[in-house]
BARO-887892 format. One line per 3 residues: number of its first residue (from 1); their letters; for each residue x, y, z of C-alpha. Coordinates in nm, 4 decimals, decimal comma, padded with zeros to 6 digits, always signed. Last residue first. Example, Ala and Ser with C-alpha at 12.3 -4.5 7.8 and 13.67 -1.06 7.14 Angstrom:
BEGIN
2	SA	+01,3670:-00,1060:+00,7140 | +01,2300:-00,4500:+00,7800
//
This chain:
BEGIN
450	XXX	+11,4349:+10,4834:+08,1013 | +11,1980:+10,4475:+08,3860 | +11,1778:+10,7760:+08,5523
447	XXX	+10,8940:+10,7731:+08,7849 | +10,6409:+11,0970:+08,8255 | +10,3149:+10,9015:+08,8748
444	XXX	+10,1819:+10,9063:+08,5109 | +10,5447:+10,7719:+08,4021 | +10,4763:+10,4866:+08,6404
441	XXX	+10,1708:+10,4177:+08,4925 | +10,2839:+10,4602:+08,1296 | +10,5738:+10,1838:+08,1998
438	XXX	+10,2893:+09,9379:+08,3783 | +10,0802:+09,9784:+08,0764 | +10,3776:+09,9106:+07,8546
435	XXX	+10,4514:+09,6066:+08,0681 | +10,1111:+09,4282:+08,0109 | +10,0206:+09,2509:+08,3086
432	XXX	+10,0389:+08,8449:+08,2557 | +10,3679:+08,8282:+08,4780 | +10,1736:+08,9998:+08,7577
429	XXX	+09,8618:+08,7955:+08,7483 | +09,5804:+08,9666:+08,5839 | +09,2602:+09,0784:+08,7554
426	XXX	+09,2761:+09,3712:+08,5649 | +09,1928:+09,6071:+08,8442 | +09,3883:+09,3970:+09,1028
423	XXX	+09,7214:+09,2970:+08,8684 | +09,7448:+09,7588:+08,8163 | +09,7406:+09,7832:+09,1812
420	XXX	+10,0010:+09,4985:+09,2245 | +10,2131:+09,6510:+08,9465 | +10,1937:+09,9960:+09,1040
417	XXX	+10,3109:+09,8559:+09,4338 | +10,6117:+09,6902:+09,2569 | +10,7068:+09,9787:+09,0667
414	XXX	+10,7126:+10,2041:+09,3469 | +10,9473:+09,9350:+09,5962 | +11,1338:+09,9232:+09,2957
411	XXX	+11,2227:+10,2853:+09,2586 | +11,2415:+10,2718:+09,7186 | +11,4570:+09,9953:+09,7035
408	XXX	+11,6943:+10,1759:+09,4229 | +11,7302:+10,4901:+09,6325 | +11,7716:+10,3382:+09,9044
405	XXX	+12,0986:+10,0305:+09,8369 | +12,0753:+09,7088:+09,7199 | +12,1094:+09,7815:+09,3359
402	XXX	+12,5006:+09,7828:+09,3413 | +12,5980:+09,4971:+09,5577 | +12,2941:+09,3291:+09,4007
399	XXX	+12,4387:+09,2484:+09,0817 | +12,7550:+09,0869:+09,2489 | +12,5588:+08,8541:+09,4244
396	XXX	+12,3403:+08,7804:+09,0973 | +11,9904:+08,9617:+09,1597 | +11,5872:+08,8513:+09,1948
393	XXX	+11,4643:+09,1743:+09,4100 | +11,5661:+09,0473:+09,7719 | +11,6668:+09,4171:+09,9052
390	XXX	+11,4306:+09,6265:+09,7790 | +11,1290:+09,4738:+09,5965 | +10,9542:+09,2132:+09,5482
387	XXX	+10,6337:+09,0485:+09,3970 | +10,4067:+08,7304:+09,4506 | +10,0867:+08,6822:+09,3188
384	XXX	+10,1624:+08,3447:+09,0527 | +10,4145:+08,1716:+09,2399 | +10,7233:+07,9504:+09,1910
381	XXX	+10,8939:+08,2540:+08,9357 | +10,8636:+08,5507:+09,1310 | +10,8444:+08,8973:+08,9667
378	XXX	+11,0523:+09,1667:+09,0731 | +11,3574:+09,0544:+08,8434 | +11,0834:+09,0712:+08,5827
375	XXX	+11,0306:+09,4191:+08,5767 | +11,3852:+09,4902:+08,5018 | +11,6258:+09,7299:+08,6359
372	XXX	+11,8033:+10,0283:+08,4560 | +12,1263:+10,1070:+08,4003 | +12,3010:+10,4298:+08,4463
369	XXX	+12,5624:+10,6917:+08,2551 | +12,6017:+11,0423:+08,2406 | +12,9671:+11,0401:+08,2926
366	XXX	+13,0920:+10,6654:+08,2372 | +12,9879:+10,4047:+08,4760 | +13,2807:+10,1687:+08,6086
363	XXX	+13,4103:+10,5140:+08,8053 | +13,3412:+10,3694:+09,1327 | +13,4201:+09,9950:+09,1172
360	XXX	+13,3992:+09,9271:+09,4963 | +13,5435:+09,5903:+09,5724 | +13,5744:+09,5939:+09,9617
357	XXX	+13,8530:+09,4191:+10,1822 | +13,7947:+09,3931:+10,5596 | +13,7862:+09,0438:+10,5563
354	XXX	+13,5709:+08,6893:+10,3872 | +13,2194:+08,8072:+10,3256 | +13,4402:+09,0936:+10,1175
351	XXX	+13,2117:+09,4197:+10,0378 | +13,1061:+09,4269:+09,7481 | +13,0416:+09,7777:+09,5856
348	XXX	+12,9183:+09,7249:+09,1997 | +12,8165:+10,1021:+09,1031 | +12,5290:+10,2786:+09,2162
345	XXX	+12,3467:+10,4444:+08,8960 | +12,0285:+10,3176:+08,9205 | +11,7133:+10,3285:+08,6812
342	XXX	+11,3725:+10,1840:+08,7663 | +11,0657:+09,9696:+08,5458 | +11,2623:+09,8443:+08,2614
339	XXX	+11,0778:+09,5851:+08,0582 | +11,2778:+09,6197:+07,7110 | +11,6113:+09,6337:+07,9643
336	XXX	+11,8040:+09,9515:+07,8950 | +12,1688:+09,7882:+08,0034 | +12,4557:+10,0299:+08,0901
333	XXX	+12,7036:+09,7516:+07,9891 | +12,8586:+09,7500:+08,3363 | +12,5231:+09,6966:+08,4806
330	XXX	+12,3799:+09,4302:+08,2587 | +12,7802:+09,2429:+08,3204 | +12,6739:+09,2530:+08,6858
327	XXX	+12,3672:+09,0538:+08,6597 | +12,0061:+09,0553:+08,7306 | +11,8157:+08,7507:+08,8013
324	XXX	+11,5161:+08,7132:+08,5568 | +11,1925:+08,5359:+08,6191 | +11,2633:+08,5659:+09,0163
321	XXX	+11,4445:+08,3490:+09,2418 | +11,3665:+08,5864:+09,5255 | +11,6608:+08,7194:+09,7201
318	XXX	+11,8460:+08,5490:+10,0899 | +12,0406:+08,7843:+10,3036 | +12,3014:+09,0784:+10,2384
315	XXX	+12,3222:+09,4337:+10,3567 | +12,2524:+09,3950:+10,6802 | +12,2657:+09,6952:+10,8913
312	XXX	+12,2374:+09,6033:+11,2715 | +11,9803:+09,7538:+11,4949 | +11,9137:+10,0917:+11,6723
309	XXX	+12,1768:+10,2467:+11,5250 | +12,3740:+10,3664:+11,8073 | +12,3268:+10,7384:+11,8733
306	XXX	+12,4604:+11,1059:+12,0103 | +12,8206:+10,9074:+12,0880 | +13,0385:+11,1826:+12,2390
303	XXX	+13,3109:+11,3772:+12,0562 | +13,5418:+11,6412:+12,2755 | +13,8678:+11,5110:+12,1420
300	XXX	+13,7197:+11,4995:+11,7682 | +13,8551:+11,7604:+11,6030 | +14,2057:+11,6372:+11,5637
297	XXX	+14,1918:+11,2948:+11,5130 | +14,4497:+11,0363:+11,7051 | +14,3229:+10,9902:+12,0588
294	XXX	+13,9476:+11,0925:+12,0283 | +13,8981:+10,9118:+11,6458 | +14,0669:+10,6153:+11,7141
291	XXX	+14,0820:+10,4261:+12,0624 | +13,8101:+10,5953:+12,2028 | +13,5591:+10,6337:+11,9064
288	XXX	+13,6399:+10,3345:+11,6660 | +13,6970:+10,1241:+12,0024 | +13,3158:+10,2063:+12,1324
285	XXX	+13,1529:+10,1523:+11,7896 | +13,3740:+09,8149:+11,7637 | +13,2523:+09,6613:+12,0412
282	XXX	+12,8707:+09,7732:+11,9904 | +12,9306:+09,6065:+11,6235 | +13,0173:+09,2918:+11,8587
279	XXX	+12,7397:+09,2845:+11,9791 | +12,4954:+09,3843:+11,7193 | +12,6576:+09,0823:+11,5527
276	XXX	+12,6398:+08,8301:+11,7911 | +12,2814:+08,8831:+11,8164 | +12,2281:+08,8643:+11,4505
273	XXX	+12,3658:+08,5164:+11,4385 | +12,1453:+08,3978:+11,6955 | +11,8543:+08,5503:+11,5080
270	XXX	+11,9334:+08,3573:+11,2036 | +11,9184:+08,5172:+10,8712 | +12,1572:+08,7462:+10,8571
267	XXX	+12,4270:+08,4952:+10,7122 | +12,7780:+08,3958:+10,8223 | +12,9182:+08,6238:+10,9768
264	XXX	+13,1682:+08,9174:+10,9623 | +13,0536:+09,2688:+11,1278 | +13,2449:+09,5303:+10,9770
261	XXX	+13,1809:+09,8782:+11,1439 | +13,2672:+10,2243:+10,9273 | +12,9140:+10,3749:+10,8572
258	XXX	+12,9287:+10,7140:+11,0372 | +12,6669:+10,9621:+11,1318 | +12,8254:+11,3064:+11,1947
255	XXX	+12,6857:+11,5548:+11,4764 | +12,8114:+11,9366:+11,5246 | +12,5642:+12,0899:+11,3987
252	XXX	+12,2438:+11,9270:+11,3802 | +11,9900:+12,1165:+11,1088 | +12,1221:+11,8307:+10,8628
249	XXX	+12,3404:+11,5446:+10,9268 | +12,7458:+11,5982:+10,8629 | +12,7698:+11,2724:+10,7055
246	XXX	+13,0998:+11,0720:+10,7737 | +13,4054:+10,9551:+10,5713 | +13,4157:+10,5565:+10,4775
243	XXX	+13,7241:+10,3645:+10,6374 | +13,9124:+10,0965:+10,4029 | +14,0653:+09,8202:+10,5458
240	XXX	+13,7595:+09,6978:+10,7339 | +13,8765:+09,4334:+11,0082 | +13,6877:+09,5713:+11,3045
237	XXX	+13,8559:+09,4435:+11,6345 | +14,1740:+09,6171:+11,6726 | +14,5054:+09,4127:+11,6877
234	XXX	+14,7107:+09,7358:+11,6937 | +15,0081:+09,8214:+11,4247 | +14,8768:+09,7323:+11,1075
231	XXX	+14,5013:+09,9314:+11,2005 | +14,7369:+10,2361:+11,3166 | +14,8518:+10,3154:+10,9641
228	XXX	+14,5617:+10,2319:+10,8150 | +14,3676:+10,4327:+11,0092 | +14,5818:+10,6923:+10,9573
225	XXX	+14,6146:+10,6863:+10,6272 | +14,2258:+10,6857:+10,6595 | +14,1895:+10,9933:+10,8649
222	XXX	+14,4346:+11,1940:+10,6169 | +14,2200:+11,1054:+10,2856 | +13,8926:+11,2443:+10,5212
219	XXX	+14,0669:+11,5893:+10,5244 | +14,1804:+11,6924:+10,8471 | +13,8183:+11,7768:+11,1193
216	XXX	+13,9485:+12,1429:+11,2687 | +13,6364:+12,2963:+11,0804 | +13,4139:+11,9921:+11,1623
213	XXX	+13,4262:+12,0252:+11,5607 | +13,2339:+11,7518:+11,6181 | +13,0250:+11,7693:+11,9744
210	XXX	+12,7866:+11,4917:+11,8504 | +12,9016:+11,1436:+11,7186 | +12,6464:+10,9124:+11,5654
207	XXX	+12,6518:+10,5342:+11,5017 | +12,5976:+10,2478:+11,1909 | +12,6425:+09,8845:+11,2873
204	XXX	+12,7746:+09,7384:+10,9723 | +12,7217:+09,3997:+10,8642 | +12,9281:+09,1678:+10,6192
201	XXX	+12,8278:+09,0610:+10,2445 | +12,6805:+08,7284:+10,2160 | +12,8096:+08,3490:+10,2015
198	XXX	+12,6151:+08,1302:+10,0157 | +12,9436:+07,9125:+09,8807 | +12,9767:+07,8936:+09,4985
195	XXX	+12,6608:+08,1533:+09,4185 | +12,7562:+08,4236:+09,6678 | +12,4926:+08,5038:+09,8575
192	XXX	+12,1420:+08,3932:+09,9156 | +11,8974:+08,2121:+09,7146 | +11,5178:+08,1804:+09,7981
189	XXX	+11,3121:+07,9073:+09,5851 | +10,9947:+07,9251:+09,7660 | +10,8412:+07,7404:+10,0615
186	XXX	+10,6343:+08,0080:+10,1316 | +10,7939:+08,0834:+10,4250 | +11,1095:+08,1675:+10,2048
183	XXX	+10,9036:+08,3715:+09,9484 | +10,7587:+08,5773:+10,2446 | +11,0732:+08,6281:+10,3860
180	XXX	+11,2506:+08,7423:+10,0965 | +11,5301:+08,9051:+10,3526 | +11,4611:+09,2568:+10,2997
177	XXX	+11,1187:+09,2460:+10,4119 | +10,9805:+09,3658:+10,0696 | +10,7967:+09,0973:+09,9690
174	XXX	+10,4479:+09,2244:+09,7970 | +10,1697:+09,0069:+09,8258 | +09,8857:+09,0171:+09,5981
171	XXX	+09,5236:+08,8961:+09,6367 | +09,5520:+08,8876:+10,0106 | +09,4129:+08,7200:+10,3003
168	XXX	+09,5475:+08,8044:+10,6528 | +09,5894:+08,5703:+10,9316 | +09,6531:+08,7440:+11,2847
165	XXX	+09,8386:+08,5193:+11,5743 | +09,6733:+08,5815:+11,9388 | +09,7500:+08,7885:+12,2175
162	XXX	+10,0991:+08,9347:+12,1460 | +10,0558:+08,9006:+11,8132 | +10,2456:+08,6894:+11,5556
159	XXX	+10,1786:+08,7401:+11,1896 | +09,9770:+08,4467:+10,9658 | +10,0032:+08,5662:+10,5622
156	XXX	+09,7851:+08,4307:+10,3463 | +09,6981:+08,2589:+09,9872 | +09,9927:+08,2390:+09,8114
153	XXX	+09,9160:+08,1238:+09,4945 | +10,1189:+07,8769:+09,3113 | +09,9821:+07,5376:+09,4292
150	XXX	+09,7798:+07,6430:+09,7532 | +09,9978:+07,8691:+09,9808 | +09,9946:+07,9629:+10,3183
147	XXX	+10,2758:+08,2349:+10,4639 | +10,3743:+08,1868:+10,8197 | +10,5301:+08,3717:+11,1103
144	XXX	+10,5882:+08,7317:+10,9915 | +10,6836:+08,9515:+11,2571 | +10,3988:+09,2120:+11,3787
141	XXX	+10,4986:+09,4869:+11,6235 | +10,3629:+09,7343:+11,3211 | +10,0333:+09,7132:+11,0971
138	XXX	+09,9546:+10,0074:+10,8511 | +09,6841:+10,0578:+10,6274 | +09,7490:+10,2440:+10,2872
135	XXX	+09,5110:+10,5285:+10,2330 | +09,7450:+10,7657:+10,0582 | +09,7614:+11,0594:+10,2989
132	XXX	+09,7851:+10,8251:+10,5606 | +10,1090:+10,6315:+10,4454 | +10,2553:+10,9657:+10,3257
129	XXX	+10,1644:+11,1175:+10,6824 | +10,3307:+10,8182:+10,8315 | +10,6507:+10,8619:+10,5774
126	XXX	+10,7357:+11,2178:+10,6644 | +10,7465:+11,2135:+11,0562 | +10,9746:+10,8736:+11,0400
123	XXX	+11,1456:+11,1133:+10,7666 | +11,2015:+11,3483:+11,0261 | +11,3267:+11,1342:+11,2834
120	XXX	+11,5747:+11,0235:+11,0499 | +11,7406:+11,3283:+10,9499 | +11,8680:+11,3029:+10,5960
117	XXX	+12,2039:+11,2991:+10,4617 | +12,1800:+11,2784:+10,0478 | +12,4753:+11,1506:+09,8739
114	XXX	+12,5297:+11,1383:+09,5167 | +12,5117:+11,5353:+09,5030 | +12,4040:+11,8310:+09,2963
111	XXX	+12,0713:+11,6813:+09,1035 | +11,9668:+11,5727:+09,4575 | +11,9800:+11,8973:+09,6024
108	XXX	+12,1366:+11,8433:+09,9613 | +11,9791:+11,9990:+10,2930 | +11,7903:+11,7118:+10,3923
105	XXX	+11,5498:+11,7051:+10,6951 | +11,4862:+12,0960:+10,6972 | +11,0800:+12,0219:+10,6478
102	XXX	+11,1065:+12,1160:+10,3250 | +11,3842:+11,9318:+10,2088 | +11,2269:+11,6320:+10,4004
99	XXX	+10,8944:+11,6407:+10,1587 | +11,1248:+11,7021:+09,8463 | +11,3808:+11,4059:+09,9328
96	XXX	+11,0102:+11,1958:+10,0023 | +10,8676:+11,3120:+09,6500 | +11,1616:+11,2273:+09,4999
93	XXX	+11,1039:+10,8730:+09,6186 | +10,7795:+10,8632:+09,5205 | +10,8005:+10,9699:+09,1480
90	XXX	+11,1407:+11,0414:+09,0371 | +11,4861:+10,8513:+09,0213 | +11,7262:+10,9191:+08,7131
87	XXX	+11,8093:+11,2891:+08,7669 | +12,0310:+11,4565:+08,4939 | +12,2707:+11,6231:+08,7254
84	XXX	+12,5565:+11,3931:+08,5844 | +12,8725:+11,1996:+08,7435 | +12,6872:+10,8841:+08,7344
81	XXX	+12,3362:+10,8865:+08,6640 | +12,1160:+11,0968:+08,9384 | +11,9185:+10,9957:+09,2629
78	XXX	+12,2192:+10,8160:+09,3510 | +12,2021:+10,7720:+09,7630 | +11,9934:+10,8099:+10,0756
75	XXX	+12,2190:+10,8556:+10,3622 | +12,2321:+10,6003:+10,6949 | +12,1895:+10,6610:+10,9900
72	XXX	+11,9579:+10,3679:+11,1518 | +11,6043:+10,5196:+10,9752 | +11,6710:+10,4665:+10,6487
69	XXX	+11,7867:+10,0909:+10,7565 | +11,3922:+10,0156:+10,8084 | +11,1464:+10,3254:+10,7448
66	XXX	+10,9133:+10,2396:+10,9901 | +10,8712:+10,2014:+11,3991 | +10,7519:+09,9447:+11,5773
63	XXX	+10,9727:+09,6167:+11,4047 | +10,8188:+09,3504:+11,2098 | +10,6458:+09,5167:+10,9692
60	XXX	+10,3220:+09,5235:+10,7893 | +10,1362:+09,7327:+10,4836 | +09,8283:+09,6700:+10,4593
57	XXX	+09,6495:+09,7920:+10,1052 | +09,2712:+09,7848:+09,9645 | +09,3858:+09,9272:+09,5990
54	XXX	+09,2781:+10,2138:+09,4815 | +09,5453:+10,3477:+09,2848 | +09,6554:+10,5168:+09,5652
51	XXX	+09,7269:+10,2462:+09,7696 | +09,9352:+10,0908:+09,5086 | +10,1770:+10,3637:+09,4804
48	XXX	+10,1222:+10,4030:+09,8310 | +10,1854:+10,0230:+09,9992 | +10,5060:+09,9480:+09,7450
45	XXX	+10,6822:+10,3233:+09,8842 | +10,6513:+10,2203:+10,1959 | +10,7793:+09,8786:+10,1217
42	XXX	+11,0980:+09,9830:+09,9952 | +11,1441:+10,2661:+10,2259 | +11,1328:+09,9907:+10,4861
39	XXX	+10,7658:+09,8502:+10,6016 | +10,8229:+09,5062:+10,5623 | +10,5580:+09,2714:+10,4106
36	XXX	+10,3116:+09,4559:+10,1495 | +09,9894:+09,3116:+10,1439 | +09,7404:+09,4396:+09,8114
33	XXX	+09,3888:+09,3061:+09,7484 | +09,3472:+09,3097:+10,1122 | +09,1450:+09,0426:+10,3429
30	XXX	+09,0317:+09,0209:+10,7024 | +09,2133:+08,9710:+11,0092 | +09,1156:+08,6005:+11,1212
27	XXX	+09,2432:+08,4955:+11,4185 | +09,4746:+08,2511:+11,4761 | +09,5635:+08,0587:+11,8259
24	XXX	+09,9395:+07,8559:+11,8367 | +10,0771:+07,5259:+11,7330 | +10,4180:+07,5206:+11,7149
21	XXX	+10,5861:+07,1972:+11,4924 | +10,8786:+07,0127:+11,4926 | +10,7912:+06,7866:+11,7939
18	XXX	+10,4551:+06,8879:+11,8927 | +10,3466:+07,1946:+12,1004 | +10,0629:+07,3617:+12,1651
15	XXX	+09,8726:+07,6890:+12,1225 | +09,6067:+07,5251:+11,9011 | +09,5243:+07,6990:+11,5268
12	XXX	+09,8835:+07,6399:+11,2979 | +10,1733:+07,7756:+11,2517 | +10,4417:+07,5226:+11,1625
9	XXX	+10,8384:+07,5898:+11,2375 | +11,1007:+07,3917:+11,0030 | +11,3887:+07,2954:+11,2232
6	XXX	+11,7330:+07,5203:+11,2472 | +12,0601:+07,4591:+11,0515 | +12,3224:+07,4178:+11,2809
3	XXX	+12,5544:+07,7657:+11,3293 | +12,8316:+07,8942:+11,2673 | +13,0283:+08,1978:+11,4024
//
């Protein structure tokens, strides 16, 4: 599905309107040293590394509730370098796995396993009292509408309200809304997918089954013959070739979250777009479960759907143009960047913009081995006070694949906030901050760097 390109949208003070432009009421909202934009593990993590280290922080999201695609199902992920228990992701993020471990949220040691199912209402629980403990302000219901800048500094953010627009002035800004936003609005350099034809990875609307019985469940190798087997013969909706298995999710026996949609289009981006897709991943959900799994898969006759994600998982939109874009060949070579701020040990997993085909190159990384990321992939090149983290970190299509996914958003998402923190009490921009101090700050904090 394809779309026209849509017109450039102006926020300004009037509610009125005027060809290209909307003109609605802003009020001021007061100023931060520190405003985080999207309030996923990436940007949680961003608001209390630099909330506490003093910085005045808001963190803001689009959506009520927190904890973006953490929250829709699916696991957290590589905590540890490839085939090792030598743990490569510390600080804040461990300190979430060790807040939900006690609270029965996640049963998994993260030093035993690549995979880490977590229970998402918990870790709603866990990341508000994280938020508070640290000081960080939190705004929710708010999309971004407009970002002011003057030369290279960005000077505010403008978010809609259901009464009247907020502006909010901020030293640093932190873009960690997945989809680089802030950058875009900016008027910033903001590329997106493959670099001969901008298309992105597909969509996956992520579900759970209750009533599983797991001990008459055949071995995951078995289900996907028989997907395969079944996908030649029927002209079934999803196109993914390759089924994932399931998480058993903690302290809920009997219920599996599964990530095995494929939502094809064009970019994530455009809110028409998106519709479509959460459509037709509801499509797909219901013939996964009634024409699959009940019919042909012993153990699930009895299943019934416990939860839909409550929105689409994109894996793919626009990145920052950053001062260096990360590559695939600096993953396969295991590369300890000079300016390394987080280590990942994901390996490249595209999966096709153009079918049900995925290039997963599990086993690329030798036993004990990871890469790390670098600082200035986080740093934006057009302006002097922006950062970002998660999902539009500065990253070659393939590079990203690999660095997209939690446990990686949430390292940078760290990093980035602690950079910001570090920018307000030196009164340094972020590519003038001295890297070493930046390294020893994040070691000080529990982060594993190198």
């Amino acid at each position: 599905m394809t779309l026209p390109e849509p017109s450039p949208c102006t926020v300004l003070n009037k509610t009125r309107t005027s060809g290209d432009s909307i003109q609605l009421p802003v009020e001021e909202a007061g100023g931060y040293d520190v405003l985080v934009v999207g309030a996923g593990l990436s940007g949680v993590c961003a608001a209390v590394a630099a909330a506490r280290l003093g910085a005045k922080t808001l963190l803001v999201e689009s959506l009520p509730y927190i904890g973006g695609n953490a929250t829709i199902g699916l696991p957290l992920s590589s905590f540890r370098a490839a085939q090792d228990e030598r743990l490569i992701v510390g600080g804040i993020p461990l300190e979430i796995v060790n807040g939900l471990r006690q609270r029965g949220g996640c049963e998994v040691d993260p030093a035993q396993r690549d995979w880490l199912p977590i229970d998402c209402e918990l870790l709603q629980l866990e990341l508000t009292r994280l938020l508070d403990g640290a000081g960080a302000e939190l705004l929710t219901y708010s999309p971004l509408l407009a970002v002011e800048r003057e030369g290279r500094e960005l000077r505010s953010a403008v978010f809609h309200n259901k009464e009247t627009s907020l502006r909010v002035h901020a030293r640093v800004m932190i873009d960690c809304s997945g989809d680089a936003q802030v950058a875009a609005l900016a008027g910033l350099p903001t590329p997106m997918g493959r670099h001969r034809d901008q298309k992105t990875q597909p969509m996956t609307l992520t579900f759970t089954l209750g009533g599983v019985e797991g001990d008459r469940m055949p071995a995951w190798g078995e289900i996907v013959k028989r997907w395969e087997e079944l996908r030649l013969q029927r002209a079934w909706r999803n196109p993914r070739s390759a089924i994932t298995y399931p998480f058993a999710l903690p302290g809920k026996p009997g219920h599996y979250a599964f990530n095995v949609t494929r939502i094809i289009v064009d970019k994530g981006t455009d809110n028409r777009l998106l519709s479509h897709a959460e459509k037709e991943g509801r499509y797909q959900v219901e013939e996964f479960v009634e024409e699959f799994l009940r019919p042909h898969i012993a153990g699930f006759e009895r299943c019934y759907l416990s939860q839909i994600g409550h929105r689409i998982g994109v894996r793919e939109t626009r990145r920052i143009a950053g001062y260096y874009e990360l590559q695939r060949q600096d993953l396969l070579a295991l590369t300890q960047f000079e300016d390394a701020i987080a280590c990942n040990s994901y390996p490249v997993d595209i999966h096709s913009p153009d079918g049900g085909t995925s290039q997963c190159e599990e086993g690329s990384l030798p036993k004990g081995g990871y890469y790390t990321i670098p600082y200035r992939a986080l740093v934006a090149r057009d302006a002097d006070n922006l950062l970002a983290a998660g999902r539009c970190v500065s990253a070659s299509h393939e590079a990203l694949s690999a660095v997209r996914v939690l446990s990686a958003a949430m390292a940078t998402g760290e990093a980035a906030g602690t950079a910001a923190a570090l920018c307000i009490e030196s009164g340094l921009n972020p590519m003038e901050l001295s890297v070493d101090r930046l390294r020893a700050a994040l070691r000080r904090q529990g982060a594993i760097v190198e």
